[in-house]
C-alpha positions, 0 to 999 in steps of 0.5 A, a space after each residue: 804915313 797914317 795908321 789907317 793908310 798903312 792898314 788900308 795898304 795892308 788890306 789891299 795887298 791881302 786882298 790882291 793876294 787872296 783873289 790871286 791865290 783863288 784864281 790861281 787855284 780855280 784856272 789849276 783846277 779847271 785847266 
């Protein structure tokens, strides 16, 4: 595996975790 794959993975992963941590954040919020 390439450098820049391994990063790109690691992007995508932070990215699904962030939106996931906002939605979550936003459904607790407003219910």
């Amino acid at each position: 595996m390439s450098i820049t794959k391994a990063s790109d993975l690691a992007a995508g992963q932070i990215a699904m975790v962030g939106m996931a941590r906002y939605v979550y954040q936003h459904d607790s919020i407003c219910p």
